[in-house]
N, C-alpha and C positions, 0 to 999 in steps of 0.2 A: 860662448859654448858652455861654460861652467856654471853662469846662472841659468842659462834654459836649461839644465840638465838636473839644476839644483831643486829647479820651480816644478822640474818634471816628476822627484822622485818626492818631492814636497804630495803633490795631487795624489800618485798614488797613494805614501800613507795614510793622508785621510781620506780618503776611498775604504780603504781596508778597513781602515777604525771604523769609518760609519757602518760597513758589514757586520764589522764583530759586534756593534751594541745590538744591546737585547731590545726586540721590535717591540711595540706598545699591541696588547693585544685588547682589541675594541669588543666587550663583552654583549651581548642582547640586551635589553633595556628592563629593567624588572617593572612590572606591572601590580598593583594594589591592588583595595577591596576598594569599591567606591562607595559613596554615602548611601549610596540606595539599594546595594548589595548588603553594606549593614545593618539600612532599618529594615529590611526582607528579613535576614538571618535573626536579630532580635524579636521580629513579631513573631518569625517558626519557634523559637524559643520559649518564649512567653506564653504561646498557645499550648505548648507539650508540658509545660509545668502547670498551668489551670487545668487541662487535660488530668494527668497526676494527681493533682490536690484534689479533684471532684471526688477522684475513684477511691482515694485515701477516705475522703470524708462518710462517700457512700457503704465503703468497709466497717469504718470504726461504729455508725450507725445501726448497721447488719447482726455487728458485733454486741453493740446494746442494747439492742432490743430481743437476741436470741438471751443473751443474759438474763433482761427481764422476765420473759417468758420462762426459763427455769426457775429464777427464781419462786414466780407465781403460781408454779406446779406444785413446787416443791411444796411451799407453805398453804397451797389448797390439800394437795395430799395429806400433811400435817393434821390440819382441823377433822378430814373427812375420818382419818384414823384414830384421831381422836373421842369425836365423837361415834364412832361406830365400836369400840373398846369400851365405851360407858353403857351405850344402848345395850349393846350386849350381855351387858352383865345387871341390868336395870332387875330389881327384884321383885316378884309379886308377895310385897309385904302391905299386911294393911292394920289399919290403924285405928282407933278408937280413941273419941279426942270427948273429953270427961263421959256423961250419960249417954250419948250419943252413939246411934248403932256404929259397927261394922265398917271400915269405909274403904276399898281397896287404896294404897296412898301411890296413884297414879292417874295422871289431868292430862288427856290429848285434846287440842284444840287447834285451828288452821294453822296459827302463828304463833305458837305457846307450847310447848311442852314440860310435864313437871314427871319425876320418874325417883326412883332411889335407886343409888348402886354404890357401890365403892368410889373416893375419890379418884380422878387421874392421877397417874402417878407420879406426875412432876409436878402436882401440888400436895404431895406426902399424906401423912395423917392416917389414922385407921379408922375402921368402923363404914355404918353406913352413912350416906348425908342424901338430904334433900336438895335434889339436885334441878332448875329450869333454868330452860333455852329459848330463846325469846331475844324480838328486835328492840332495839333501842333507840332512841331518835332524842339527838343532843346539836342542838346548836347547826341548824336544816342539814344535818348528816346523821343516818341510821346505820346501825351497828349490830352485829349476832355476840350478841354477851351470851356467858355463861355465867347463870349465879349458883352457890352455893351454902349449905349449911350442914353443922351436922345433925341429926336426925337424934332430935333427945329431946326428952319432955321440959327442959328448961330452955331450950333457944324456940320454941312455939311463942308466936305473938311478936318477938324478939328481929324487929328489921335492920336494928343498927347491926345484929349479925352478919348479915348477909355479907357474902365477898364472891365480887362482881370479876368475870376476866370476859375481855373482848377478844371475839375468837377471829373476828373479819370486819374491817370498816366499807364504809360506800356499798351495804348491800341495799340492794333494790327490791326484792322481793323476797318471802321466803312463805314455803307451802308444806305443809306437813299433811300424811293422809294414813291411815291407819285399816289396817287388813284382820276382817275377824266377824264372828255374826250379830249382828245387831244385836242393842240391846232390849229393844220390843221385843222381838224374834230371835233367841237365844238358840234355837234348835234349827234356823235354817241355815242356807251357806253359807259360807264366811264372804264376804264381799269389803270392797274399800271405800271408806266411811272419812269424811273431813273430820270428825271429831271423833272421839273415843267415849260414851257413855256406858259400857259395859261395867260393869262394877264389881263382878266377879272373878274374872280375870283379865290378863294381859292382852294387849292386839299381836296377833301371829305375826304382823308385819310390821315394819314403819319404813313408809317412802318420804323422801328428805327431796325437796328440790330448791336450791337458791338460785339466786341473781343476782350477780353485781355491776360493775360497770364494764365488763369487759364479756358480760354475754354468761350464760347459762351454765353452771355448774354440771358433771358429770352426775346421775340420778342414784343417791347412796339410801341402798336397800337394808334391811336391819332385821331380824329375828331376836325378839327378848327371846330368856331363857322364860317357861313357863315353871317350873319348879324350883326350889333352892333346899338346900342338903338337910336335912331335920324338919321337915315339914315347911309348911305356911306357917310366920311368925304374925303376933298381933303386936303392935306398939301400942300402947296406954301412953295418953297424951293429957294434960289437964290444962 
């Protein structure tokens, strides 16, 4: 009676204990990427960053090329101001070079122009100078140089004077055309002439048109001054 009673309350206790330990709790099963879930997600990847770098690249492009183009306004603007600041002030002085009549000292030709005015003024200096504009062709690349001198009876003859500034490289064309009445027929209209053979005075007009590699200059129109303060001067040249 004392061991079954013993073996009985034995059972129970562990009964009890195995109640009170804490159950094992059996969680869902975690689940991964698979390999083919990650070369999908790296090709989407991959795609969104070429995607990216294109539109980067096609910016920074956008970006360089609006630059250039201002730049290339800027410094057409430059030249065009330049020489429309000279033309303007070009004078109807003329010249007498030893026995030799009278000569107005102004040369308009298609591609050539020779004028006096004042230097620009960021090449300094005073006085007047003899001033031509004319293409240059160096090394199979033609150029709008501007030459100058100053206007005095000792730099005549005198080439090593000359100093040369290149106003524009890679020009392709350049037209000059000149507004005023012939010089046959000094008393009919004034009409626009390739060349300037008048001798007596200035052309009312001068139309400028260049060409470079990038297409057709803006058309810069000019009005010399016909007078200058004290009269017409004569330069004596020998």
């Amino acid at each position: 009676m004392i061991s079954r009673a013993f073996y009985t309350k034995r059972s129970c206790i562990c009964q009890c204990s195995r109640q009170n330990l804490p159950r094992k709790r059996h969680s869902p099963r975690q689940r991964g990427f698979t390999l083919l879930e990650m070369m999908i997600a790296v090709t989407l990847l991959t795609l969104m960053m070429a995607v990216l770098f294109s539109s980067l690249r096609v910016a920074a492009r956008s970006w360089d090329r609006a630059q250039e183009s201002l730049e290339y306004s800027a410094q057409q603007m430059q030249v065009a101001n330049l020489l429309r600041r000279s033309l303007m002030q070009a004078a109807p002085v003329f010249w007498q070079i030893e026995s030799y009549q009278i000569d107005l000292a102004f040369e308009g030709q298609p591609e050539r122009l020779i004028w006096v005015a004042p230097l620009p003024a960021h090449q300094g200096g005073g006085g007047l100078f003899r001033l031509e504009l004319g293409l240059h062709t160096q090394q199979d690349e033609t150029a709008l140089v501007l030459a100058y001198r100053l206007l005095h009876p000792d730099t005549v003859g005198s080439a090593d004077l000359d100093q040369e500034e290149i106003l524009w490289e890679a020009v392709e064309a350049l037209q000059i055309e000149y507004f005023g009445p012939p010089a046959q027929s000094p008393d009919t209209a004034s009409q626009w002439q390739p060349e300037w053979r008048q001798r007596t005075q200035l052309p009312e007009l001068i139309r400028l048109r260049l060409h470079d590699a990038q297409g057709a200059w803006p058309e810069l129109l000019l009005a010399p001054r016909q007078t200058v303060p004290g009269g017409q001067s004569v330069t004596r040249l020998r």
